[in-house]
gemmi code that builds the backbone of each chain (N, CA, C; Angstrom):
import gemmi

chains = {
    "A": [
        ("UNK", (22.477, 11.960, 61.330), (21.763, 12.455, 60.141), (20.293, 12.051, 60.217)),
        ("UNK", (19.517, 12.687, 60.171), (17.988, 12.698, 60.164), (17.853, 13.143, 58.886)),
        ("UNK", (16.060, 12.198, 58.717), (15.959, 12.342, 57.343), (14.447, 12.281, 57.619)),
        ("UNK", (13.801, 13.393, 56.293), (12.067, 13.519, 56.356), (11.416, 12.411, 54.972)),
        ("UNK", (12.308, 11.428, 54.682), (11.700, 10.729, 53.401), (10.221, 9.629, 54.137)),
        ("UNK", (10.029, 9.652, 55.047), (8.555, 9.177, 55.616), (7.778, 10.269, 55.217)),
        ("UNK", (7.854, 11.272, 55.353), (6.994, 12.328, 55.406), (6.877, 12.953, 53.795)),
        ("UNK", (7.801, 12.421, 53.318), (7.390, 12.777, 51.744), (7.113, 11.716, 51.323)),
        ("UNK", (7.109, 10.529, 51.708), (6.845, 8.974, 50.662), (4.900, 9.003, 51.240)),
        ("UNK", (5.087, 9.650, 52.528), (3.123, 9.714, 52.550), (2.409, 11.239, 51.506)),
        ("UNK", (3.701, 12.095, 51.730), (3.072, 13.550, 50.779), (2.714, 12.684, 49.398)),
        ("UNK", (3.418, 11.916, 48.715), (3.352, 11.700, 47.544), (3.080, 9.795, 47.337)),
        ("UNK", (2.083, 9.523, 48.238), (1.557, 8.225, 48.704), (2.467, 7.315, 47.779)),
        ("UNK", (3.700, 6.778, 48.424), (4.572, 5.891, 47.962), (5.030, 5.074, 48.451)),
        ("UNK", (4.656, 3.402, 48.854), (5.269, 2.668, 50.008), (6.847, 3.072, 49.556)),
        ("UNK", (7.725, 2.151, 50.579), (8.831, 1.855, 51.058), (9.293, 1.040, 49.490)),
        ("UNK", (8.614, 0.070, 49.406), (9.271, -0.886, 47.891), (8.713, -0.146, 46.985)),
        ("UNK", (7.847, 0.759, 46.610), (7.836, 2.025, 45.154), (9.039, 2.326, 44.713)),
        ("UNK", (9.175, 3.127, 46.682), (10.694, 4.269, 46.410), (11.884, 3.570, 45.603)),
        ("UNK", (12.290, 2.401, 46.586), (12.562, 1.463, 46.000), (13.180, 1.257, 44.634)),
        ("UNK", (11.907, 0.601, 44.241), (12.063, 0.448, 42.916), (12.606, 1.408, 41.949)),
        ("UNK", (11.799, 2.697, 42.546), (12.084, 3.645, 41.278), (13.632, 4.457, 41.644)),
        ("UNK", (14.088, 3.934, 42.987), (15.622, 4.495, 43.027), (16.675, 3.747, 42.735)),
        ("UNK", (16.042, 2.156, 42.917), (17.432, 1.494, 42.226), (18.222, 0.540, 43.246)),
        ("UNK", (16.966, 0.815, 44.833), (17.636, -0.066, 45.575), (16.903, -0.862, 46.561)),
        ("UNK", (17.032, -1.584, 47.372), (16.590, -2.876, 47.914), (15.701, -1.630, 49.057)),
        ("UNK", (14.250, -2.487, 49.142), (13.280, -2.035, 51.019), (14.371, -1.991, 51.359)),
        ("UNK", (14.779, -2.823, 51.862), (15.722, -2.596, 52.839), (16.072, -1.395, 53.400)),
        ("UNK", (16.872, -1.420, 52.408), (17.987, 0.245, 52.142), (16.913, 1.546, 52.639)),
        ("UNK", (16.037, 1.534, 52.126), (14.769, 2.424, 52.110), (14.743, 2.331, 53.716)),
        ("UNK", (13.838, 1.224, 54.321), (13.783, 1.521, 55.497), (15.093, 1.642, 56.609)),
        ("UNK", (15.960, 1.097, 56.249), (17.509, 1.833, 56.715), (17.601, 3.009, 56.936)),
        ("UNK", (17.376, 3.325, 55.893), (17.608, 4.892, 55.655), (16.548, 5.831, 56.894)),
        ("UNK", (15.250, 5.547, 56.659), (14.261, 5.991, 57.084), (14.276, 6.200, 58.320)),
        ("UNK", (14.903, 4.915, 59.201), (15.121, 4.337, 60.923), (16.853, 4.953, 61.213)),
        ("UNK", (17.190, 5.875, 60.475), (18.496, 5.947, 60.365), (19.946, 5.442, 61.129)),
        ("UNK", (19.548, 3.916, 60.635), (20.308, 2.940, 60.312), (21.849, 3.179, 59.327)),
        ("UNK", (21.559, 3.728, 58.557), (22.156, 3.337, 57.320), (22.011, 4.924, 56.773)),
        ("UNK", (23.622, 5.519, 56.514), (23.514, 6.709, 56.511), (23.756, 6.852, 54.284)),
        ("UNK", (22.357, 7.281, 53.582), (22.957, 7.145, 51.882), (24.500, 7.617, 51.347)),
        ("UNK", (24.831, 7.600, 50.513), (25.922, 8.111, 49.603), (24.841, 9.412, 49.469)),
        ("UNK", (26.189, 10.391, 48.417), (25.466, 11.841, 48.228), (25.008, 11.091, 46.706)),
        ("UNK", (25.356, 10.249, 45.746), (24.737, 9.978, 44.843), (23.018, 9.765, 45.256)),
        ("UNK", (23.195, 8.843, 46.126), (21.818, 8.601, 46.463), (20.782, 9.002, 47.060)),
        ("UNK", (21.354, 10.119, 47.795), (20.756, 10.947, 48.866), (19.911, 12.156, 47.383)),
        ("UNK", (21.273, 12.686, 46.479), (20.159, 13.301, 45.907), (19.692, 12.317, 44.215)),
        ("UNK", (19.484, 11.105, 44.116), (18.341, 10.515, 43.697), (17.145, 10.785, 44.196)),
        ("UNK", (17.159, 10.517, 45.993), (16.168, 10.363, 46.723), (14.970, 11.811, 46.050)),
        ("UNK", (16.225, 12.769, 46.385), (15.701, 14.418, 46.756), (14.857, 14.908, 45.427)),
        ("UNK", (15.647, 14.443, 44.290), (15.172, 14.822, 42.930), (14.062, 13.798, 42.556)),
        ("UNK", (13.917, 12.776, 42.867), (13.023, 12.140, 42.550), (11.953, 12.519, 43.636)),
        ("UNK", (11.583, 13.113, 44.596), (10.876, 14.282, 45.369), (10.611, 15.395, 45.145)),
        ("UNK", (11.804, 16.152, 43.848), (11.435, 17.327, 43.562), (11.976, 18.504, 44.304)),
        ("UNK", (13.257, 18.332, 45.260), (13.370, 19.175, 46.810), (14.413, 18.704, 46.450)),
        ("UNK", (15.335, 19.837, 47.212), (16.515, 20.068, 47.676), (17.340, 19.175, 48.614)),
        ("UNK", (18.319, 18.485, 48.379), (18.599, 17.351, 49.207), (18.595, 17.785, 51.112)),
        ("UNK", (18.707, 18.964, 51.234), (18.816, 19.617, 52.679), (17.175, 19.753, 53.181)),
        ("UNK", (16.492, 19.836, 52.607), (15.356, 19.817, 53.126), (14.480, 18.203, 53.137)),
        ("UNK", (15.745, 17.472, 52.437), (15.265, 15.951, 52.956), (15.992, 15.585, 54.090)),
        ("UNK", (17.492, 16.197, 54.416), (18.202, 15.318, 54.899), (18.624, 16.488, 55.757)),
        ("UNK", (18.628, 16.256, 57.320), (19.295, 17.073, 58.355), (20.673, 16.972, 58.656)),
        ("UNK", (21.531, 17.432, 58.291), (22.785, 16.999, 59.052), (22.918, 17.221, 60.575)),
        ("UNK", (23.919, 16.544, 60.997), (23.741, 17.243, 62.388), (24.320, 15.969, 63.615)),
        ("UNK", (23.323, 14.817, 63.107), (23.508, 14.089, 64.470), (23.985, 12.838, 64.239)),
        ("UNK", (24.572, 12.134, 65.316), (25.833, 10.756, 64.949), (24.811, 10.129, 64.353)),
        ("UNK", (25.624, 9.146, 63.416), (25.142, 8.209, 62.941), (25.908, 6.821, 63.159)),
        ("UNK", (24.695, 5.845, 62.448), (25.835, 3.975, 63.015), (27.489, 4.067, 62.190)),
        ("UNK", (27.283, 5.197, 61.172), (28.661, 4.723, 60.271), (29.528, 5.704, 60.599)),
        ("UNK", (29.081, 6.668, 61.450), (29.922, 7.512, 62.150), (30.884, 7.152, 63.538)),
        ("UNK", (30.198, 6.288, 63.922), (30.902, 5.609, 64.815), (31.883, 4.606, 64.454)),
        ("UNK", (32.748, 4.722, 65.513), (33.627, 3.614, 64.882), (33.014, 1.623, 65.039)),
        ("UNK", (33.741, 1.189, 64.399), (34.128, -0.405, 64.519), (32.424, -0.695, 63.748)),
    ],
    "B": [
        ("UNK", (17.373, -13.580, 34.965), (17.442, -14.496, 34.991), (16.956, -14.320, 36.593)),
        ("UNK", (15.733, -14.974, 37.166), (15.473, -14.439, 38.041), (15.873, -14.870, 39.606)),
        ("UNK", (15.730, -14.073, 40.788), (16.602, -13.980, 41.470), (16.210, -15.586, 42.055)),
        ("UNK", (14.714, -15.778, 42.100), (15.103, -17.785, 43.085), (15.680, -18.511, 41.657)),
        ("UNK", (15.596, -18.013, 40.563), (15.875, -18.865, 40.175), (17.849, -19.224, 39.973)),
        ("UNK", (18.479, -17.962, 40.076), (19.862, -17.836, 40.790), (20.250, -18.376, 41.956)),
        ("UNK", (19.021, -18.425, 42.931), (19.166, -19.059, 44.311), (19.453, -20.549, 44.434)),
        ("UNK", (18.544, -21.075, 43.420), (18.442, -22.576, 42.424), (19.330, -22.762, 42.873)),
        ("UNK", (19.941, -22.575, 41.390), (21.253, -22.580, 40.373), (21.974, -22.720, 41.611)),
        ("UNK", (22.368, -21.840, 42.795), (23.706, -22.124, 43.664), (23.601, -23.579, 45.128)),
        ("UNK", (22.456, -23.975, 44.541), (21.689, -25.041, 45.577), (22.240, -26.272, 44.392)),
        ("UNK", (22.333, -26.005, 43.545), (22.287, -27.697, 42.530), (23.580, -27.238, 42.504)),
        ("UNK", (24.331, -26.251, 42.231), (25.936, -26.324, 42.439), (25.847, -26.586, 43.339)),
        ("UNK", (26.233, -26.669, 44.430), (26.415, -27.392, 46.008), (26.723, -28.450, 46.175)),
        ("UNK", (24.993, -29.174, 45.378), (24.814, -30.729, 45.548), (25.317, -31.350, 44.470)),
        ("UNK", (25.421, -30.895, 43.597), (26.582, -31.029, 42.734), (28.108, -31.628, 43.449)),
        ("UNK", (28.857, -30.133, 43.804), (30.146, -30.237, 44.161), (30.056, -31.133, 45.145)),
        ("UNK", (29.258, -31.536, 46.084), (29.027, -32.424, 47.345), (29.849, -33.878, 46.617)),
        ("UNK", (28.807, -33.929, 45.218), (28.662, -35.509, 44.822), (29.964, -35.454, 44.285)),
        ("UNK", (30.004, -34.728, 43.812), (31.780, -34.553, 42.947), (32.739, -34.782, 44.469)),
        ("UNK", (32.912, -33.998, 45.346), (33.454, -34.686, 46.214), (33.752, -36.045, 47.218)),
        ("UNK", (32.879, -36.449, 46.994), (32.422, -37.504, 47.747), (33.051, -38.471, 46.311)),
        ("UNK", (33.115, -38.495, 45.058), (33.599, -38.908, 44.002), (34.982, -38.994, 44.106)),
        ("UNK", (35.223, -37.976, 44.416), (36.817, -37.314, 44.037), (37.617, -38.197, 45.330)),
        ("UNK", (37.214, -38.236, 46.355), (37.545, -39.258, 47.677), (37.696, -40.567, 47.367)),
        ("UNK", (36.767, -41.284, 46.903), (36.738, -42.822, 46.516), (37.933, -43.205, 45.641)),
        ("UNK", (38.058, -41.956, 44.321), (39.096, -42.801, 43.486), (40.058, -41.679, 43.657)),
        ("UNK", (40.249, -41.173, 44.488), (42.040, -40.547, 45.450), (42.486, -39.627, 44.213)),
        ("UNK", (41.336, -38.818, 43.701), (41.621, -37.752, 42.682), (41.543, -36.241, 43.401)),
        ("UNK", (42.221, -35.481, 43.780), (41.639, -33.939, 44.259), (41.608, -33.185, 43.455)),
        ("UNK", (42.066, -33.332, 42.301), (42.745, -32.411, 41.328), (41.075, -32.073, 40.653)),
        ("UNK", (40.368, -33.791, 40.487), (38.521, -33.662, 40.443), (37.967, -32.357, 41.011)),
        ("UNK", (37.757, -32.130, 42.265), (37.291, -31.786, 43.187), (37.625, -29.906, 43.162)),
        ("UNK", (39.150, -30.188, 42.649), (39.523, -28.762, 42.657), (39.021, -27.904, 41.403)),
        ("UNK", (39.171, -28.821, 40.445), (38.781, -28.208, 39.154), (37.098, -27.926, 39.198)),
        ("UNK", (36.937, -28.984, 39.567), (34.608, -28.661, 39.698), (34.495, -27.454, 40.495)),
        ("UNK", (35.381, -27.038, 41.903), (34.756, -26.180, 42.457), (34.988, -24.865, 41.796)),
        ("UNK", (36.256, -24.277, 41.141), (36.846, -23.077, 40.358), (35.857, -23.647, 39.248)),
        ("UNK", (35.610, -24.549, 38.580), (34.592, -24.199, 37.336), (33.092, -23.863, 38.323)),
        ("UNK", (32.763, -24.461, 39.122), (31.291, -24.067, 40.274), (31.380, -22.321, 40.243)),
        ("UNK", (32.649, -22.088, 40.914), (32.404, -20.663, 41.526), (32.301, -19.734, 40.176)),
        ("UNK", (33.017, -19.828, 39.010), (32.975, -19.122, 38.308), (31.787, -19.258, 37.315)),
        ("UNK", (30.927, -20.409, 37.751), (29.331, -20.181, 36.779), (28.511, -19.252, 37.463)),
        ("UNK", (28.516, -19.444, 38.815), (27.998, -18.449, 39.867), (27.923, -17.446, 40.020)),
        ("UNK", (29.604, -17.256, 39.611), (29.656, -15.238, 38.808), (28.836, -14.909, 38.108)),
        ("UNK", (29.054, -16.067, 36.748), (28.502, -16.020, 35.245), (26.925, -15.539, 35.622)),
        ("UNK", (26.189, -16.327, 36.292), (25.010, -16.168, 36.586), (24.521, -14.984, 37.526)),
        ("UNK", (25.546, -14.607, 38.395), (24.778, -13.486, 39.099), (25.229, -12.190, 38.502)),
        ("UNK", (25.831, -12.010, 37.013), (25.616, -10.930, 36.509), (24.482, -10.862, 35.808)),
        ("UNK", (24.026, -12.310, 35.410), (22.806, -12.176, 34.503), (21.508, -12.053, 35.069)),
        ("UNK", (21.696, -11.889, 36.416), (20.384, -11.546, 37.661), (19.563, -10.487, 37.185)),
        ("UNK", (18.298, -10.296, 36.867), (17.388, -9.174, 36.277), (16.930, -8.349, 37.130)),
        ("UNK", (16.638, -9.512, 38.647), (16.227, -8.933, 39.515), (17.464, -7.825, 40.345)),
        ("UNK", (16.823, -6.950, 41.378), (18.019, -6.252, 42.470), (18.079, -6.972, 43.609)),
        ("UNK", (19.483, -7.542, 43.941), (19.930, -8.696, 44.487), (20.856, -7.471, 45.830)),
        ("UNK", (21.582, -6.424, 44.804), (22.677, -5.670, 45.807), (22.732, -4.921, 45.320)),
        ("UNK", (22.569, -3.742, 46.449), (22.643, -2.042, 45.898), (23.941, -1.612, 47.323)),
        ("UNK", (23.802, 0.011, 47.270), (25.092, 0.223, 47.926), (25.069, -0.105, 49.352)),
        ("UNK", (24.279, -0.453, 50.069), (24.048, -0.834, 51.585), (24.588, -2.481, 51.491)),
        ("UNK", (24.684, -2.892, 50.800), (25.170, -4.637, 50.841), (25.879, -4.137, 50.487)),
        ("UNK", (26.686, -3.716, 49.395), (27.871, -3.880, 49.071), (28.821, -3.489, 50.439)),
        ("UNK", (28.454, -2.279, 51.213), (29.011, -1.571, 52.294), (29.341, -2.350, 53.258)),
        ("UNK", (27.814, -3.436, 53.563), (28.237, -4.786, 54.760), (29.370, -5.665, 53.902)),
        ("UNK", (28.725, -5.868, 53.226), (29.962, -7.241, 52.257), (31.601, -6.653, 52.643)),
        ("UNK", (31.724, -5.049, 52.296), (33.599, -4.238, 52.272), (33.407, -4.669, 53.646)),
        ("UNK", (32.645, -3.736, 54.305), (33.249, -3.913, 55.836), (33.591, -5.290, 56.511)),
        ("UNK", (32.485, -6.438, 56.408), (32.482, -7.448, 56.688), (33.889, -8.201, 56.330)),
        ("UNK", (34.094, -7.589, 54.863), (35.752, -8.447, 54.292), (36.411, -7.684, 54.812)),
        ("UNK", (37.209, -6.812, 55.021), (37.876, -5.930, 55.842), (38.231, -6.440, 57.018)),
        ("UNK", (37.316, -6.039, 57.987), (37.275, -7.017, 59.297), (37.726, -8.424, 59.187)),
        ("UNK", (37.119, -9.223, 59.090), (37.651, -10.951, 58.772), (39.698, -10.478, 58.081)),
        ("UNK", (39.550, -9.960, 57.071), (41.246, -9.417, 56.551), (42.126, -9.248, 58.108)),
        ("UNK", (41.179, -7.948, 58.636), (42.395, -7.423, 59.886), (42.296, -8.739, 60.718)),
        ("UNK", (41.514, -9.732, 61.283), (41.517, -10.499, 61.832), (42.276, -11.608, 61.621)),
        ("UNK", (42.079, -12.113, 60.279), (42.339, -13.352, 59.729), (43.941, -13.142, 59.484)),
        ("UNK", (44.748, -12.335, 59.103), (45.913, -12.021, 58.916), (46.618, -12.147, 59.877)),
        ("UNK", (46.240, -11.968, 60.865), (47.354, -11.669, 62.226), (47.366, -13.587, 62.936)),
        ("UNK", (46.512, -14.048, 62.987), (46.156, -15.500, 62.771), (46.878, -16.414, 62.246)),
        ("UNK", (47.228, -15.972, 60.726), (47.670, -16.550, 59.430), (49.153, -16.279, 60.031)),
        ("UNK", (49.783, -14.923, 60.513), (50.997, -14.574, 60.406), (51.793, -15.355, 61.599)),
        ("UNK", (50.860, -15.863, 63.214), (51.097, -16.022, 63.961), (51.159, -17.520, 64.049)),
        ("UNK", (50.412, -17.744, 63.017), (50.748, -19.805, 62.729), (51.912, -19.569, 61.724)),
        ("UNK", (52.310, -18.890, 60.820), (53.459, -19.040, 59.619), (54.768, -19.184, 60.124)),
        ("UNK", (54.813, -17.677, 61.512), (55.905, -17.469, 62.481), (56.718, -18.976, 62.519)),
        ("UNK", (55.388, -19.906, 63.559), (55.516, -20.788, 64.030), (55.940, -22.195, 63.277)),
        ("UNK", (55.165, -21.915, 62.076), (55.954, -22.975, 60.873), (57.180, -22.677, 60.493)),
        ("UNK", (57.582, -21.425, 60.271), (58.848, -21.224, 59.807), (60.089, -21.349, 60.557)),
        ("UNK", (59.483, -21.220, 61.795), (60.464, -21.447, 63.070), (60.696, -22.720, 62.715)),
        ("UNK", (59.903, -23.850, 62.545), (60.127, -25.062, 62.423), (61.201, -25.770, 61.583)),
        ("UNK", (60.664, -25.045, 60.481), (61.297, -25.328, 59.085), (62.708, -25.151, 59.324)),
        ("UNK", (63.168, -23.316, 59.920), (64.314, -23.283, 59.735), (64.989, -23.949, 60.541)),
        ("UNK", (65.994, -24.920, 60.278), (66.961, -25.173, 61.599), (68.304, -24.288, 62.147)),
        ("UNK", (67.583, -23.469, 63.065), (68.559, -23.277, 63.695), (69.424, -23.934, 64.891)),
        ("UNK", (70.838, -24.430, 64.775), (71.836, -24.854, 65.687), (71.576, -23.940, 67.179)),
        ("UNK", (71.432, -24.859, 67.887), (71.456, -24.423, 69.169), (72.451, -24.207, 69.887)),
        ("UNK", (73.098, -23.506, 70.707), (74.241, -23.028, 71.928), (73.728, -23.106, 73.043)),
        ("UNK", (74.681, -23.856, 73.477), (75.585, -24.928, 73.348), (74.934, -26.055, 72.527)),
        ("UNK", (75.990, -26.066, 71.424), (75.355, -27.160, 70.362), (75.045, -28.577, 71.354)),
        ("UNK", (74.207, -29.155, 71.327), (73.866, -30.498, 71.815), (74.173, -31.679, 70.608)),
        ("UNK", (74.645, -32.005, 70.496), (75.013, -33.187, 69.696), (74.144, -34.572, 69.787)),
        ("UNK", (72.861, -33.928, 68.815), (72.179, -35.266, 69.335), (72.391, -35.627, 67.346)),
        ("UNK", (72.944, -37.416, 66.901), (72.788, -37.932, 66.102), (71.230, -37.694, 65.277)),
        ("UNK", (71.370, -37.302, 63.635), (70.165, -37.687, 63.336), (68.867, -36.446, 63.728)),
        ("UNK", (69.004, -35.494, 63.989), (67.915, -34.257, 64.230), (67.573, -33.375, 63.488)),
        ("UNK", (66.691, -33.696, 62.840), (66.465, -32.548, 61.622), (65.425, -31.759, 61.594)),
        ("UNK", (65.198, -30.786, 61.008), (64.220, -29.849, 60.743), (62.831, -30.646, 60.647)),
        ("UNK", (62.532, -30.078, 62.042), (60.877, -30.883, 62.308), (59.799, -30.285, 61.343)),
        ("UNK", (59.674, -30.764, 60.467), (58.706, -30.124, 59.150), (57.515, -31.087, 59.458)),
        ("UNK", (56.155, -29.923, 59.361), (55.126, -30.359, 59.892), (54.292, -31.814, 58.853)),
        ("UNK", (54.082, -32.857, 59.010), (53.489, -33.876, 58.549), (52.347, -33.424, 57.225)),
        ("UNK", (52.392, -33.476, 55.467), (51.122, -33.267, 55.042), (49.820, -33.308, 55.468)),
        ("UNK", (50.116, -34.095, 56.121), (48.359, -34.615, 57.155), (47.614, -33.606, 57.867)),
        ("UNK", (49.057, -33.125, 58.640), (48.743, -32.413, 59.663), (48.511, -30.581, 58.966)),
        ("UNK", (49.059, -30.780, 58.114), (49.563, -29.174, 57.567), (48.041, -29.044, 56.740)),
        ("UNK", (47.835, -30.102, 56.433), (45.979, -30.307, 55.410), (45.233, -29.955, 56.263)),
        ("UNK", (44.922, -30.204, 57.731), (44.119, -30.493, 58.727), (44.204, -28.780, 59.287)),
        ("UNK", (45.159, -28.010, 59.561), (45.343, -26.696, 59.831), (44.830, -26.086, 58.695)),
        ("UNK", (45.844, -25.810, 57.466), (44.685, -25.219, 56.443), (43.172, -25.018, 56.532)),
        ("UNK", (42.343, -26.480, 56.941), (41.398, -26.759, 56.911), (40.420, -26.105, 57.976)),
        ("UNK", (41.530, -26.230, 59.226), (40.944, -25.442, 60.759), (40.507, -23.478, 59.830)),
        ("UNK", (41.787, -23.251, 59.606), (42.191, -21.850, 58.857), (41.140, -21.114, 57.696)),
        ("UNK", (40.627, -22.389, 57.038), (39.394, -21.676, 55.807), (38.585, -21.660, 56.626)),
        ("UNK", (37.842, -22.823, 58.268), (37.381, -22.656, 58.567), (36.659, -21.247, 59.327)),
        ("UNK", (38.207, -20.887, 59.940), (38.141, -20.001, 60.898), (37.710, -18.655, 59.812)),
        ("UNK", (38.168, -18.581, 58.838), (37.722, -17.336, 57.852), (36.447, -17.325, 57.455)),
        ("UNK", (35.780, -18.439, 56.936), (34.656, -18.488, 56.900), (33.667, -17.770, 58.132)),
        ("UNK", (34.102, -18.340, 59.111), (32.926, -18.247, 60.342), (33.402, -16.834, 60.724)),
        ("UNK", (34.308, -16.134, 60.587), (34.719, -14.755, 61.082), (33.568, -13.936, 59.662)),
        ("UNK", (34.214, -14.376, 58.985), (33.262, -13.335, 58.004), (31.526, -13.539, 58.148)),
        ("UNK", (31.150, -14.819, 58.343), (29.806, -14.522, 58.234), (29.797, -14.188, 59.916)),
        ("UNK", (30.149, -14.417, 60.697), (30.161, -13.402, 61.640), (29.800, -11.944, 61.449)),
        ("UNK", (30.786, -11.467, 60.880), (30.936, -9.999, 61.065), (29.976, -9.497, 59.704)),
        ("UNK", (29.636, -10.426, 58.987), (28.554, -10.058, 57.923), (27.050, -9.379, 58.672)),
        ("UNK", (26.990, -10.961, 60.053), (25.697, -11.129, 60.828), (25.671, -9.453, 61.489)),
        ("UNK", (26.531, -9.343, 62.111), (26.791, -8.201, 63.016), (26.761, -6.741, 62.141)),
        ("UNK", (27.126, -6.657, 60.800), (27.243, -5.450, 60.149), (26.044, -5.050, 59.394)),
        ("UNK", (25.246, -6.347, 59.104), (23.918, -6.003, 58.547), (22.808, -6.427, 59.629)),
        ("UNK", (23.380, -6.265, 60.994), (22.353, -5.867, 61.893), (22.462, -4.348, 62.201)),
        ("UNK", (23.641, -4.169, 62.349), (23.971, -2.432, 62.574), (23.688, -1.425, 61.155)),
        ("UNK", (23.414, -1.951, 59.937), (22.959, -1.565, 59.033), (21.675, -1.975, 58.647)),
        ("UNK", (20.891, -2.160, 59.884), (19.258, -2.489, 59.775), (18.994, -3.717, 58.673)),
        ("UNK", (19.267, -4.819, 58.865), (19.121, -5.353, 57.217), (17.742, -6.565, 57.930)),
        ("UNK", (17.614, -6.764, 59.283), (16.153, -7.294, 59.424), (15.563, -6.282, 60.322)),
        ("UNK", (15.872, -5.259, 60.200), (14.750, -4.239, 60.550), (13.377, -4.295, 60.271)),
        ("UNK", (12.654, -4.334, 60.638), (10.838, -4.317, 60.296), (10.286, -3.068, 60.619)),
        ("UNK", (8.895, -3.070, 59.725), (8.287, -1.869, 59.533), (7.048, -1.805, 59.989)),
        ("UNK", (5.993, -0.791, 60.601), (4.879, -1.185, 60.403), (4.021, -0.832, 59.150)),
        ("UNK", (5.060, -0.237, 58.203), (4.019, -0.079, 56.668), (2.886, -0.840, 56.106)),
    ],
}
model = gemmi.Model(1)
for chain_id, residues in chains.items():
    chain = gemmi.Chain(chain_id)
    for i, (resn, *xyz) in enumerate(residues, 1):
        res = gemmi.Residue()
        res.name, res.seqid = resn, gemmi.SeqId(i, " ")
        for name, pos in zip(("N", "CA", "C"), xyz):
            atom = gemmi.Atom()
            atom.name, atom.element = name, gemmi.Element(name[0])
            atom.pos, atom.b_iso = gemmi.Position(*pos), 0.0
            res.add_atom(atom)
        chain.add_residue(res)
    model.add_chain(chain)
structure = gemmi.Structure()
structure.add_model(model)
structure.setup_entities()
């Protein structure tokens, strides 16, 4: 899963701890997400999207393995 | 209630329960020791609901399941494979050809010794879980760095 939330957190000049804040969850998670580490819930995926204003598919690519797709 | 100051709070419980233990040893009370730590753990709750700050969102919680999970499938088969072995003990079964030895009874493992396993046993759970904690919130980026 690939994701364009770098490219909208600079469209709409927002560090990493903004997003953060205003979604409800740890940097961390944020840059997880970003390095795709750490694949969101659909709750959170469209927090992300709506709090962007966009369609959760034009934040988020499906498509390619991820760490939680794999096993163990 | 803010988050170092929750961090505190589980540092003076500690040194707390330390002194309480080290108490509870001298005058041959455990029952001390047991009761401080179940009243310890459950202020700890008390307090990390009253956390203001964001401590855990769904990416910790995810390491924390998986992490307990894992240590579970691990720790169980462990647990089942020492119980086997106690229970074998416990039960006496008569042997064939009975041997007639005077006086042989069900070799039941020593309190001492049965305290001292337990003890190996929380150990071994402990260190499996923060193990697999270390390992699941590396694969879930959790010291990932940025150049932001």
């Amino acid at each position: 899963m690939r994701n364009k939330i770098k490219v909208y957190r600079a469209m709409h000049d927002l560090t990493q701890e903004d997003l953060a804040r205003k979604i409800g969850v740890t940097r961390q998670t944020i840059l997880a997400i970003e390095k795709g580490r750490y694949v969101p819930s659909l709750d959170l995926a469209f927090k992300i999207a709506r709090h962007f204003g966009v369609n959760i598919e034009e934040i988020f690519i499906y498509g390619e393995d991820s760490p939680q797709s794999r096993p163990g | 209630m803010k988050k170092n100051t929750f961090y505190l709070l589980i540092g003076c419980i500690a040194l707390a329960l330390l002194a309480i233990l080290w108490y509870s040893v001298e005058i041959h009370r455990p029952l001390l020791i047991e009761a401080a730590f179940i009243a310890g753990i459950a202020v700890i709750y008390v307090a990390r609901r009253r956390v203001e700050d964001l401590i855990e969102d769904e990416r910790s919680v995810k390491i924390t399941e998986k992490a307990a999970v894992r240590t579970f499938q691990v720790f169980w088969v462990v647990f089942f494979a020492f119980s086997i072995g106690a229970v074998m003990k416990i039960l006496y079964v008569p042997e064939f050809p009975r041997s007639f030895r005077p006086g042989r009874s069900p070799a039941i493992l020593p309190p001492r010794l049965m305290g001292y396993i337990q003890l190996g046993l929380l150990c071994l759970m402990i260190f499996l879980y923060v193990g697999f904690r270390i390992y699941y919130a590396r694969k879930y980026g959790e010291w990932e760095t940025d150049e932001e």
